[in-house]
N, CA, C and O atoms as CSV, one atom per row, in Angstrom:
chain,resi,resn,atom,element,x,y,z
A,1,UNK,N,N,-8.436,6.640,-4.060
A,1,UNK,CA,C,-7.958,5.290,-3.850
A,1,UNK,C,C,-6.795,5.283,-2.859
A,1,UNK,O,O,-6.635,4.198,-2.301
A,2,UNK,N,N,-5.856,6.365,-2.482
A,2,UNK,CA,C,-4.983,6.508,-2.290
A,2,UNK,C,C,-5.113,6.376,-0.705
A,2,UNK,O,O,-4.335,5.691,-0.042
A,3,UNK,N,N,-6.246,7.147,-0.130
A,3,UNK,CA,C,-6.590,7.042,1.091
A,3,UNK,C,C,-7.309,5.770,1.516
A,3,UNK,O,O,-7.356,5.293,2.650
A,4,UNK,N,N,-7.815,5.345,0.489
A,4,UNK,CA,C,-8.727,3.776,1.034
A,4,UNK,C,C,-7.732,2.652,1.395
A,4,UNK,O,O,-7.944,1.845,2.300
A,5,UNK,N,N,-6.543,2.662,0.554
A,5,UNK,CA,C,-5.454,2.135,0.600
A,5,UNK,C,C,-4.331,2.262,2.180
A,5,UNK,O,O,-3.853,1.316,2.806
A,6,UNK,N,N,-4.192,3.590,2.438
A,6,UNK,CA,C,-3.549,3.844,3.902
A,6,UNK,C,C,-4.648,3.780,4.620
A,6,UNK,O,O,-4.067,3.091,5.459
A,7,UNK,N,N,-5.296,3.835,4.886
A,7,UNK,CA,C,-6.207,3.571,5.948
A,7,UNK,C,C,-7.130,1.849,6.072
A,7,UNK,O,O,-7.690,1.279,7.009
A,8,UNK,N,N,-6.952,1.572,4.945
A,8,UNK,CA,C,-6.344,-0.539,5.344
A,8,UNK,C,C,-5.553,-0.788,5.690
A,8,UNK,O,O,-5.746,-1.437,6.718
A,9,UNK,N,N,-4.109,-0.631,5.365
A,9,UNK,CA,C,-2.948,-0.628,6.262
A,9,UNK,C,C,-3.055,0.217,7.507
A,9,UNK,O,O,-2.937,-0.701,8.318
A,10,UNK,N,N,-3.150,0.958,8.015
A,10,UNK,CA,C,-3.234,1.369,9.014
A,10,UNK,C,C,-4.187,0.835,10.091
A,10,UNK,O,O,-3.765,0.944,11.243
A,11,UNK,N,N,-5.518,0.220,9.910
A,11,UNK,CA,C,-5.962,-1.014,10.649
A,11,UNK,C,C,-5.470,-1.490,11.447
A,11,UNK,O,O,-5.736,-1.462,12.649
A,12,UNK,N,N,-4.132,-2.350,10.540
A,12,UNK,CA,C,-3.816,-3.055,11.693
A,12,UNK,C,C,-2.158,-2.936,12.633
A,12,UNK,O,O,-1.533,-3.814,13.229
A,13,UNK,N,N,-1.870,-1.541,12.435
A,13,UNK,CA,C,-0.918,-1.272,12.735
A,13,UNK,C,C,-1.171,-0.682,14.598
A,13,UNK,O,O,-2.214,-0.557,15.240
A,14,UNK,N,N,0.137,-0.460,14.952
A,14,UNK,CA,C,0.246,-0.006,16.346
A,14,UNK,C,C,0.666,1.255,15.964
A,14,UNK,O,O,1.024,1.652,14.855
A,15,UNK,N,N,0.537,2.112,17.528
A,15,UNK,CA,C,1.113,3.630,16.770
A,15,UNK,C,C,2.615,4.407,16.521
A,15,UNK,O,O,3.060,5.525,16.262
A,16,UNK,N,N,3.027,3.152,16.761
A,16,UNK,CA,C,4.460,3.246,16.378
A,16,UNK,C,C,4.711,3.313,15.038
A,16,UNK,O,O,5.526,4.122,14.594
A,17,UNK,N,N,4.029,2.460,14.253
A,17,UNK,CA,C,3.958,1.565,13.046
A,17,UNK,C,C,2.746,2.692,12.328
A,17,UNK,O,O,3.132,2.933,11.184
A,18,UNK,N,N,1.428,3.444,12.628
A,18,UNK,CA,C,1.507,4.312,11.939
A,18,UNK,C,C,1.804,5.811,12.065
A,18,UNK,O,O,0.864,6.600,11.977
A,19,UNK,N,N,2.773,6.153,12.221
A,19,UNK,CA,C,4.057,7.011,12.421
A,19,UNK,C,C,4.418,6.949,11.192
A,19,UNK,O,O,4.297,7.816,10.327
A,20,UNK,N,N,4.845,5.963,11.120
A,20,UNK,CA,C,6.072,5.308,10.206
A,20,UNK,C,C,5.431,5.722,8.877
A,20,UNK,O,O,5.916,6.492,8.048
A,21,UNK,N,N,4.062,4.973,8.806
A,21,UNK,CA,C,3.297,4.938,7.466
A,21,UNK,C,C,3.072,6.472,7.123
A,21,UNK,O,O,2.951,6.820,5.948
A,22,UNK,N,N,3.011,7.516,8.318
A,22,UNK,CA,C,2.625,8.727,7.723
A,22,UNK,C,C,3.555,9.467,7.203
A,22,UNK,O,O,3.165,10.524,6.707
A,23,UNK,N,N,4.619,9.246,7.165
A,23,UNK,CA,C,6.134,9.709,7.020
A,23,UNK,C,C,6.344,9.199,5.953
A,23,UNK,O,O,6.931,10.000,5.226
A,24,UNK,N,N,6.018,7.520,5.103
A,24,UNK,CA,C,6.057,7.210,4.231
A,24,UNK,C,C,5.299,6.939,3.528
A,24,UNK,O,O,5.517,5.993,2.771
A,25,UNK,N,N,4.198,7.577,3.474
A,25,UNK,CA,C,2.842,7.091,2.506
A,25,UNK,C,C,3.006,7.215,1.098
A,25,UNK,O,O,2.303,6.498,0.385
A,26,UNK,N,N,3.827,8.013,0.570
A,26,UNK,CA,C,4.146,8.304,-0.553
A,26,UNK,C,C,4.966,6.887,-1.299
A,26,UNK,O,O,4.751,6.504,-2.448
A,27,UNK,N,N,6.038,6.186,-0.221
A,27,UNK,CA,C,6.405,5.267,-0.756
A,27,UNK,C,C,5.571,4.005,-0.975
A,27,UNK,O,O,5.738,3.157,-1.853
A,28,UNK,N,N,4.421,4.046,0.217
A,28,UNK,CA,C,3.564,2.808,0.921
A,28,UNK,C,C,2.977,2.868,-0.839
A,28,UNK,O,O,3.088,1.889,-1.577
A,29,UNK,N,N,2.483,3.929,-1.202
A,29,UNK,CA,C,1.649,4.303,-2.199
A,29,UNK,C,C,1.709,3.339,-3.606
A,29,UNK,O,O,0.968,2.518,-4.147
A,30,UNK,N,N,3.487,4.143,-3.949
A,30,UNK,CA,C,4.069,3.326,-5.160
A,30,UNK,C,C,4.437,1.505,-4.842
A,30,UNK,O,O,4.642,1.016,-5.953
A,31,UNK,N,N,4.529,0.799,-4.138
A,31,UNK,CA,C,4.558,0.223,-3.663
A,31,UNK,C,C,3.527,-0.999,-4.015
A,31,UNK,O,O,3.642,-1.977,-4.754
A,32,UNK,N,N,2.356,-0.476,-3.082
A,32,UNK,CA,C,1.320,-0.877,-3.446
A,32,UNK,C,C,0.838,-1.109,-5.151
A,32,UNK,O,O,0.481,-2.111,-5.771
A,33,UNK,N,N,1.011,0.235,-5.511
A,33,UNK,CA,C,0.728,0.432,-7.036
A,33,UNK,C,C,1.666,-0.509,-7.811
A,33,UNK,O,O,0.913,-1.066,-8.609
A,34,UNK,N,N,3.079,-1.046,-8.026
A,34,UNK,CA,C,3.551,-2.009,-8.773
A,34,UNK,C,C,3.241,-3.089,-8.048
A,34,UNK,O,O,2.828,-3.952,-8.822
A,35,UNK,N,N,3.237,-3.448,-6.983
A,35,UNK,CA,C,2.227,-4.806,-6.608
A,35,UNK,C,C,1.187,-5.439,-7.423
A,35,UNK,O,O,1.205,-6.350,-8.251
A,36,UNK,N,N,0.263,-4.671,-6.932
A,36,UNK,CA,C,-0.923,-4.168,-7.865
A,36,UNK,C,C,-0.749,-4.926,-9.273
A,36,UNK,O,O,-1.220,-6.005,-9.633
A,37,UNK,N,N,0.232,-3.847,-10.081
A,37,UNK,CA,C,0.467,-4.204,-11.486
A,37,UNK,C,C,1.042,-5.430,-11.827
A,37,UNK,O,O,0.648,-5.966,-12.863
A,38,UNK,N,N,1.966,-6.019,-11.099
A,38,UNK,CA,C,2.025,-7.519,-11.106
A,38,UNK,C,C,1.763,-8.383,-11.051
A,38,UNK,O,O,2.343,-9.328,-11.586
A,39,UNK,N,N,0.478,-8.454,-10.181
A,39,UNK,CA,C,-0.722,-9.023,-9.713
A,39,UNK,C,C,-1.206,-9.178,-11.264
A,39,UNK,O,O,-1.207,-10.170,-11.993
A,40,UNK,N,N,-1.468,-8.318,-11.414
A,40,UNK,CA,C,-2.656,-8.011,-12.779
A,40,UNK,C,C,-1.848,-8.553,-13.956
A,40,UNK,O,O,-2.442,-9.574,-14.302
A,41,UNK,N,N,-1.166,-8.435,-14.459
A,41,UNK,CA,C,0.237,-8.738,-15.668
A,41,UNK,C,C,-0.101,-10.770,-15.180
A,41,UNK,O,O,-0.598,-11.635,-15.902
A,42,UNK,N,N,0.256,-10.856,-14.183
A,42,UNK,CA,C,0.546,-12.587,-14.143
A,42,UNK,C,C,-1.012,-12.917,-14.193
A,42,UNK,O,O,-1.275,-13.932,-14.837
A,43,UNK,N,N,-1.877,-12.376,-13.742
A,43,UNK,CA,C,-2.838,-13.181,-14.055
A,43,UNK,C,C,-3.621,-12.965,-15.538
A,43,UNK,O,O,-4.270,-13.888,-16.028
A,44,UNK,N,N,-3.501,-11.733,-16.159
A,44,UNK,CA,C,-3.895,-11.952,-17.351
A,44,UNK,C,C,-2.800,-12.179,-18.488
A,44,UNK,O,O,-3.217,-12.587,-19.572
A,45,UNK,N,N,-1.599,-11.976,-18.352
A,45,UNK,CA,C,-0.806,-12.191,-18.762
A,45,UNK,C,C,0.174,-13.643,-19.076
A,45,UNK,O,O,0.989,-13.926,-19.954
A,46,UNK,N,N,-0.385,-14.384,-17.848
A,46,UNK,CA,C,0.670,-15.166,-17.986
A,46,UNK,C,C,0.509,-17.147,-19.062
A,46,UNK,O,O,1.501,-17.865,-19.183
């Protein structure tokens, strides 16, 4: 999942911008992942 995930973001980036992402994928990662979980929490949750 982890790669299906950076490589959608990376789409639509320039190569400045994925530089950046490869240096931080680890953060892009967690990121994504509590997004994610918030997403999910408000809609069944709320």
């Amino acid at each position: 999942m982890k790669d299906v995930v950076l490589n959608e973001v990376k789409k639509e980036l320039n190569w400045k911008e994925r530089i950046i992402v490869k240096i931080f994928k680890r953060t892009i990662i967690k990121i994504y992942g509590i997004a994610g979980k918030n997403v999910f929490n408000s809609i069944f949750y709320s």
